[in-house]
DRENKOLRO-421634 format. One record per residue: residue in three letters; x, y, z of N, C-alpha, C, O in turn. Coordinates in pm, whole numbers. Layout:
{code:ALA; n.px:X; n.py:Y; n.pz:Z; ca.px:X; ca.py:Y; ca.pz:Z; c.px:X; c.py:Y; c.pz:Z; o.px:X; o.py:Y; o.pz:Z}
...
END
This chain:
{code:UNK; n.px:84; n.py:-119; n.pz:0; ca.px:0; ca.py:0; ca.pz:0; c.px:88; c.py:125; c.pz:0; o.px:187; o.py:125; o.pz:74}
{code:UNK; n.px:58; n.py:247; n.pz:-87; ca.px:132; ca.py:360; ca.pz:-82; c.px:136; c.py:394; c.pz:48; o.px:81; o.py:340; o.pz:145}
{code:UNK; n.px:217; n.py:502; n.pz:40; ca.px:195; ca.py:611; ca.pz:168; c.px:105; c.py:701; c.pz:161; o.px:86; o.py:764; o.pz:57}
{code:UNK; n.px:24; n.py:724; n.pz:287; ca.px:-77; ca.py:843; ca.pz:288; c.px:-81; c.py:954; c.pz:362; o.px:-61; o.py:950; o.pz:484}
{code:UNK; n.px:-110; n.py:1073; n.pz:291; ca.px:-92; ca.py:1165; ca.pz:392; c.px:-236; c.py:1258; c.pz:409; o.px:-323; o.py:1272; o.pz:322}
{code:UNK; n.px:-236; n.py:1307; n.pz:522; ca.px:-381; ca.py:1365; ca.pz:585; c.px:-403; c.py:1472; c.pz:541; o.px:-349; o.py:1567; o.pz:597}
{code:UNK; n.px:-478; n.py:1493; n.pz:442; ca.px:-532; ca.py:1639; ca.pz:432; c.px:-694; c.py:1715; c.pz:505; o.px:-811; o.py:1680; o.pz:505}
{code:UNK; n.px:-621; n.py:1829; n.pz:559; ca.px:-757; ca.py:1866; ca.pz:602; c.px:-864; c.py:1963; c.pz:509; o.px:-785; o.py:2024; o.pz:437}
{code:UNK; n.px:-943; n.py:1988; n.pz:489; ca.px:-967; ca.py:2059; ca.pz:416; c.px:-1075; c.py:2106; c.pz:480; o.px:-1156; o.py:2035; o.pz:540}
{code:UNK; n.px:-1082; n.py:2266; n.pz:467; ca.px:-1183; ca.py:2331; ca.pz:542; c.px:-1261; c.py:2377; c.pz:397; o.px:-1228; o.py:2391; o.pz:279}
{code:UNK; n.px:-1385; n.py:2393; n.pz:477; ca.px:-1506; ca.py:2481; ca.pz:367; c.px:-1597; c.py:2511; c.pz:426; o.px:-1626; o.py:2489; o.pz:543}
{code:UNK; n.px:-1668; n.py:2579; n.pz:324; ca.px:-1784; ca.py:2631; ca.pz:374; c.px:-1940; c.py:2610; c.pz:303; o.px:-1965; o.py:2647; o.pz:188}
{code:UNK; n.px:-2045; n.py:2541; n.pz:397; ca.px:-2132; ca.py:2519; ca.pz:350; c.px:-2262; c.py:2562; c.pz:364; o.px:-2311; o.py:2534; o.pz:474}
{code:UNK; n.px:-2348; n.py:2636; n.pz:270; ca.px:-2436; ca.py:2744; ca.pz:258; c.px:-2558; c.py:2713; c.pz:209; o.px:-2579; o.py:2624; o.pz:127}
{code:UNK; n.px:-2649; n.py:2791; n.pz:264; ca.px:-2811; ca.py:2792; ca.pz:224; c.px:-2854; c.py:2947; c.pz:166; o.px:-2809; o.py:3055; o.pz:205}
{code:UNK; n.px:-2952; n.py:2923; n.pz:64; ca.px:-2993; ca.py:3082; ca.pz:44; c.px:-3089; c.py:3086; c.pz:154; o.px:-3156; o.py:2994; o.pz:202}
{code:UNK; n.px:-3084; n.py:3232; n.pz:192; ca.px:-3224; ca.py:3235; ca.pz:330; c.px:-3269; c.py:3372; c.pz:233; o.px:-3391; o.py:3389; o.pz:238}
{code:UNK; n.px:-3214; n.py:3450; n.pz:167; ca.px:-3339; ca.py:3524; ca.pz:83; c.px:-3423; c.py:3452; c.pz:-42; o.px:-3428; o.py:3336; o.pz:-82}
{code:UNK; n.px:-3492; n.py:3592; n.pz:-88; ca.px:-3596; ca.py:3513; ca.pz:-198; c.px:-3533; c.py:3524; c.pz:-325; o.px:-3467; o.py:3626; o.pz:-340}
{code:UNK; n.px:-3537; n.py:3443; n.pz:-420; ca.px:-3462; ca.py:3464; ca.pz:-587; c.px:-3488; c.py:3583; c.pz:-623; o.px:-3392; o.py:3653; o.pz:-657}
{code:UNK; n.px:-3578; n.py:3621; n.pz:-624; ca.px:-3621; ca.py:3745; ca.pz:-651; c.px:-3584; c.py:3885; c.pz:-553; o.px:-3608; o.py:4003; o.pz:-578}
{code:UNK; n.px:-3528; n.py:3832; n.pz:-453; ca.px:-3409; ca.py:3973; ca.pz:-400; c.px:-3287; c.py:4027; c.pz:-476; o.px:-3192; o.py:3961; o.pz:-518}
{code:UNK; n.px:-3308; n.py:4174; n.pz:-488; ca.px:-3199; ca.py:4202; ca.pz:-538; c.px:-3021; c.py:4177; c.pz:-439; o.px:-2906; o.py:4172; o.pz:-483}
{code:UNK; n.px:-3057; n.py:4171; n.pz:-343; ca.px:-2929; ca.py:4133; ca.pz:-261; c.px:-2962; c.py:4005; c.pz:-202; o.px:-3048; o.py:3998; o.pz:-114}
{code:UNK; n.px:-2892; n.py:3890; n.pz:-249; ca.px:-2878; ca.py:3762; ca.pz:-173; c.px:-2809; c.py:3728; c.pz:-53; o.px:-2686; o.py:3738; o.pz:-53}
{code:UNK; n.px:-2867; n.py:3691; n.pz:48; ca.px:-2794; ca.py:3621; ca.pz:136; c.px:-2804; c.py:3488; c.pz:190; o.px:-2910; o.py:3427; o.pz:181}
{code:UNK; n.px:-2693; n.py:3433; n.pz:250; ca.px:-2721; ca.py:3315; ca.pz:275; c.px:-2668; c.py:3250; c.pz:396; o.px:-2571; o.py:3309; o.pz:443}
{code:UNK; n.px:-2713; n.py:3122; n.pz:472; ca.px:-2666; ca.py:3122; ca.pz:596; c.px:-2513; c.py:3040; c.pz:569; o.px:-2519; o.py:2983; o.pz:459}
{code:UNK; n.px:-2419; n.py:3025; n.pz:616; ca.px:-2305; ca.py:3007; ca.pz:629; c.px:-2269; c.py:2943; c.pz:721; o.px:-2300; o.py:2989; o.pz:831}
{code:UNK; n.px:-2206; n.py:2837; n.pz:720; ca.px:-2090; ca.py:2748; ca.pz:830; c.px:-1989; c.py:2692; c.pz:821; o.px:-2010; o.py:2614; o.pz:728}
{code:UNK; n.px:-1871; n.py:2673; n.pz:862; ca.px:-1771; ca.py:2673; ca.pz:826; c.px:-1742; c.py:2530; c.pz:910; o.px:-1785; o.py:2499; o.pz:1021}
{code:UNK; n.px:-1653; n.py:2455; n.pz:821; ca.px:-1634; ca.py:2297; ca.pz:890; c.px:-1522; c.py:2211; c.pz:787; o.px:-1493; o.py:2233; o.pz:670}
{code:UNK; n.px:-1490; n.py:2140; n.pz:851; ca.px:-1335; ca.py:2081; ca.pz:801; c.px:-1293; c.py:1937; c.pz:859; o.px:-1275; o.py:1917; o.pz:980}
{code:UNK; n.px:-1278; n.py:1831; n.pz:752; ca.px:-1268; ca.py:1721; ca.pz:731; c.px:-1091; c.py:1695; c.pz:698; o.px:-1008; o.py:1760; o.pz:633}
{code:UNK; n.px:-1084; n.py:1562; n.pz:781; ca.px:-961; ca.py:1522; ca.pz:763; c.px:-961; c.py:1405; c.pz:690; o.px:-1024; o.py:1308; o.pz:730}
{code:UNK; n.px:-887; n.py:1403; n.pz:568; ca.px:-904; ca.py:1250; ca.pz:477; c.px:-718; c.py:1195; c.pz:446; o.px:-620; o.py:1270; o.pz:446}
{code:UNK; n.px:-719; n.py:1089; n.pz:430; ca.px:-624; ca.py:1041; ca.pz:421; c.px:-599; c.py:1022; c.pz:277; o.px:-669; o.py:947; o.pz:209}
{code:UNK; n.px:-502; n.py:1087; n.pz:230; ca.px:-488; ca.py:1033; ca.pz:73; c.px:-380; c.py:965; c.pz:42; o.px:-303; o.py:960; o.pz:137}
{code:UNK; n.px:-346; n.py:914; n.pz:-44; ca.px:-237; ca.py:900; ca.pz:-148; c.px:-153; c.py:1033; c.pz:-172; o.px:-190; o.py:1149; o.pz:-187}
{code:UNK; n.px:-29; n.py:977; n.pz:-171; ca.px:52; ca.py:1117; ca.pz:-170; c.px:20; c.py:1197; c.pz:-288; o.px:-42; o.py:1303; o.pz:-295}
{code:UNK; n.px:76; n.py:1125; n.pz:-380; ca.px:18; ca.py:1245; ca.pz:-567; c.px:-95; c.py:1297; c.pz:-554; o.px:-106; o.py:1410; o.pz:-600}
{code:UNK; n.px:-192; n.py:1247; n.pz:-503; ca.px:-332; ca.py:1332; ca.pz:-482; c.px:-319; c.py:1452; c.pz:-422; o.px:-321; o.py:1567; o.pz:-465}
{code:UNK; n.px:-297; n.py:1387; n.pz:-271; ca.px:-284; ca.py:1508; ca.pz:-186; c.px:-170; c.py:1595; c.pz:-178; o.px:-193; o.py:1686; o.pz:-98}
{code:UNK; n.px:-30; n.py:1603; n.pz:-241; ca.px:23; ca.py:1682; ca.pz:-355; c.px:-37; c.py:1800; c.pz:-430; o.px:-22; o.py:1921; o.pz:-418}
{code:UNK; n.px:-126; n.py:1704; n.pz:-531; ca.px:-168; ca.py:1789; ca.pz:-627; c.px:-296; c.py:1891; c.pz:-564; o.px:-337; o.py:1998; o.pz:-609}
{code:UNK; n.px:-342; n.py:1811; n.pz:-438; ca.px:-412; ca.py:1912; ca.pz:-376; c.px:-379; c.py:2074; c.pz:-308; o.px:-418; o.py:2190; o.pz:-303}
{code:UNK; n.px:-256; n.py:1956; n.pz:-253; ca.px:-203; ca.py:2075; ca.pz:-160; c.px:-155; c.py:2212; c.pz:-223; o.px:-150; o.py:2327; o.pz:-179}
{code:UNK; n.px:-111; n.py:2139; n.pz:-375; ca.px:-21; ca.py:2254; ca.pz:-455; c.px:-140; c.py:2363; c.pz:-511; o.px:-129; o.py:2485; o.pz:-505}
{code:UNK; n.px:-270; n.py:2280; n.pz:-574; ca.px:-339; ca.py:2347; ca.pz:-656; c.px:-447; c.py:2410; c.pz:-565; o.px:-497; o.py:2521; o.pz:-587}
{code:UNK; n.px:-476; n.py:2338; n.pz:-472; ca.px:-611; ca.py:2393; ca.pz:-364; c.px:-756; c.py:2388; c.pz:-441; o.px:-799; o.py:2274; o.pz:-458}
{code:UNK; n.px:-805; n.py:2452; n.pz:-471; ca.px:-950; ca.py:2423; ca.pz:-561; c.px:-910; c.py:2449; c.pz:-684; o.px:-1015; o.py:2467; o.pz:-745}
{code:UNK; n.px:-818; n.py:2462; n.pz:-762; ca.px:-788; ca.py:2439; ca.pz:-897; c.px:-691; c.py:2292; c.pz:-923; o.px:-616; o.py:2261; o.pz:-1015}
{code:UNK; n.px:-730; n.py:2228; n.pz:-806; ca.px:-670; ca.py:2071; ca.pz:-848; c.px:-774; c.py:2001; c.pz:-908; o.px:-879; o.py:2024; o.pz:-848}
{code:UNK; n.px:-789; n.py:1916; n.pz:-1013; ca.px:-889; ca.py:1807; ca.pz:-1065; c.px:-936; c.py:1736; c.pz:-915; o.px:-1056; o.py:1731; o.pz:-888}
{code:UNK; n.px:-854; n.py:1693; n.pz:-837; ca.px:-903; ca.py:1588; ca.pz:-762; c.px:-947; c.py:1697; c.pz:-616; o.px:-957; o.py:1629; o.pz:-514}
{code:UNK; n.px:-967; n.py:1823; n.pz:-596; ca.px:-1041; ca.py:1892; ca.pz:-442; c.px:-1177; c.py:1793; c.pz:-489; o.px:-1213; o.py:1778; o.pz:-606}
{code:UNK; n.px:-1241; n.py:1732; n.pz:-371; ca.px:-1311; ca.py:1708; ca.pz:-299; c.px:-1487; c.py:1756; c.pz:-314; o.px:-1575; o.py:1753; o.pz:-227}
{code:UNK; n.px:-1493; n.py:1801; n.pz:-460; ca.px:-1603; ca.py:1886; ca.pz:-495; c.px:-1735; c.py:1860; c.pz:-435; o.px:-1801; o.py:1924; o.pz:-353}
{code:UNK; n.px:-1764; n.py:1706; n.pz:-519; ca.px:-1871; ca.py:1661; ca.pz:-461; c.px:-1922; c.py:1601; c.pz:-323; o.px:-2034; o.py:1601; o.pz:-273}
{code:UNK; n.px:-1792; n.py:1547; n.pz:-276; ca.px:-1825; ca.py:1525; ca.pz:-107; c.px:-1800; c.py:1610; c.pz:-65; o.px:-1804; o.py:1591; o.pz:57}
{code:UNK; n.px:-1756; n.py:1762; n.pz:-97; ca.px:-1816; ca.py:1849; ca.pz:25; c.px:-1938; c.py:1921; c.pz:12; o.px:-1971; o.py:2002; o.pz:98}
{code:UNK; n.px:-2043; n.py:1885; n.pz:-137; ca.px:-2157; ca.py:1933; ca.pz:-138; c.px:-2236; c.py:1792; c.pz:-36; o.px:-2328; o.py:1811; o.pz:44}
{code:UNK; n.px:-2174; n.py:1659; n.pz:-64; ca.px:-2235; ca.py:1538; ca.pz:8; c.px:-2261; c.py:1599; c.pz:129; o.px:-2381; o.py:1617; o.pz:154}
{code:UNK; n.px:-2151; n.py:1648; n.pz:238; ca.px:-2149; ca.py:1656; ca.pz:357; c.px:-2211; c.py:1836; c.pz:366; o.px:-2195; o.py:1893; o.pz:474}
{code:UNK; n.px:-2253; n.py:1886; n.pz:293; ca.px:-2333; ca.py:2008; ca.pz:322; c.px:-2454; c.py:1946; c.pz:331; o.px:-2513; o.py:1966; o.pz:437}
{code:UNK; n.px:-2491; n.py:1899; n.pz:278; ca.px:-2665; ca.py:1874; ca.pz:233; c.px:-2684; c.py:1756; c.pz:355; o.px:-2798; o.py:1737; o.pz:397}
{code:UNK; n.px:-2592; n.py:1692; n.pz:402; ca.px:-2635; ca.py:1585; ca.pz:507; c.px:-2629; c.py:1668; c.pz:640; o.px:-2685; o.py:1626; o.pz:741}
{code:UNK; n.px:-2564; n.py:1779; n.pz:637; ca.px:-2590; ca.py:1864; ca.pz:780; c.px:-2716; c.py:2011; c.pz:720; o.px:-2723; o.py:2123; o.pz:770}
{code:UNK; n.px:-2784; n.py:1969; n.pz:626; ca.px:-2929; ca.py:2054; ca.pz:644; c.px:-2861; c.py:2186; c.pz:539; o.px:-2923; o.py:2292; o.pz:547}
{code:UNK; n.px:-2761; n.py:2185; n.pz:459; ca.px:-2711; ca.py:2280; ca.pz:374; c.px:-2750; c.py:2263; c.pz:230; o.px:-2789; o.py:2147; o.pz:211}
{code:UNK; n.px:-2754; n.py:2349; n.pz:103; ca.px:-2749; ca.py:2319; ca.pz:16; c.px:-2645; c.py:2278; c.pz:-116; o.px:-2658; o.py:2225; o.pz:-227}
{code:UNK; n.px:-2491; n.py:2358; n.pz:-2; ca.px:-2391; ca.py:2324; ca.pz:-135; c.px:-2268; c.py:2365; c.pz:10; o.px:-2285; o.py:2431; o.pz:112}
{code:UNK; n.px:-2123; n.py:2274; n.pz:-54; ca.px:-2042; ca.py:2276; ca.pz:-3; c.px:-1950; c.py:2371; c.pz:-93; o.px:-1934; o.py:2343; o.pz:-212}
{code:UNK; n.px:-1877; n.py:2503; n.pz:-26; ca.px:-1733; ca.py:2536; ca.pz:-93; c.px:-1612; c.py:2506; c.pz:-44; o.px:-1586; o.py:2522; o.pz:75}
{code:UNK; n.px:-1533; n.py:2463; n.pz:-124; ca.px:-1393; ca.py:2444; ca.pz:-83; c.px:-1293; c.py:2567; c.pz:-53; o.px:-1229; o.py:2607; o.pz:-150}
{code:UNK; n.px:-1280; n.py:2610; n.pz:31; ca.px:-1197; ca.py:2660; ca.pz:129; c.px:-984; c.py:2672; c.pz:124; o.px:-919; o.py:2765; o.pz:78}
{code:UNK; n.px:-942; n.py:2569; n.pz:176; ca.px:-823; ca.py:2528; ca.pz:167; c.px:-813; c.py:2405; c.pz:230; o.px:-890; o.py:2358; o.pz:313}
{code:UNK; n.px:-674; n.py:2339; n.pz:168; ca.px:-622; ca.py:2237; ca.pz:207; c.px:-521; c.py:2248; c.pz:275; o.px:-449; o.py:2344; o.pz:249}
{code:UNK; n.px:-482; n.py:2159; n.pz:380; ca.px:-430; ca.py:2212; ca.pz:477; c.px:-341; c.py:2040; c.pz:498; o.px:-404; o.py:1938; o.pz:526}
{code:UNK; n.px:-174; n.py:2047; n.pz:474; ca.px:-127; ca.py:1904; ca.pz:555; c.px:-129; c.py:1882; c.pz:682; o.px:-55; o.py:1948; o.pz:755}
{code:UNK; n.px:-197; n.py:1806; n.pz:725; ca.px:-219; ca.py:1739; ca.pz:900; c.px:-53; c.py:1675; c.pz:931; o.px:-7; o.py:1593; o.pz:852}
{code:UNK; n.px:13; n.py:1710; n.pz:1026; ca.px:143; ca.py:1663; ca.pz:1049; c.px:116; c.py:1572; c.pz:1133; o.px:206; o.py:1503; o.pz:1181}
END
């Protein structure tokens, strides 16, 4: 098995609380951060590119917005866990 190293990655995951039809949107906000174990080249290419890597974490951090009552996850930064 390769070696793996821990990336944390913080984000932020949001709800609209105005109406579409507001000219100024807002939305509720929370901020939360997962530690995953990768493969080094991954988490590399993470660490180097941050949300302009192919492999950030897109869809499991919309997974883990919407399972805590959110509608979409943003990616934030990646962060190496020592």
């Amino acid at each position: 098995m390769k070696a793996l190293k821990r990336v944390c990655i913080t984000y932020h995951m949001q709800t609209m609380i105005s109406k579409p039809s507001d000219s100024t949107r807002e939305y509720d906000t929370a901020e939360s951060c997962i530690v995953i174990p990768m493969v080094e080249e991954i988490a590399n290419d993470i660490l180097e590119k941050q949300s302009g890597s192919a492999h950030a974490p897109r869809i499991l951090l919309n997974e883990l917005a919407c399972y805590q009552g959110y509608e979409n996850g943003i990616f934030l930064i990646a962060e190496e866990v020592k």
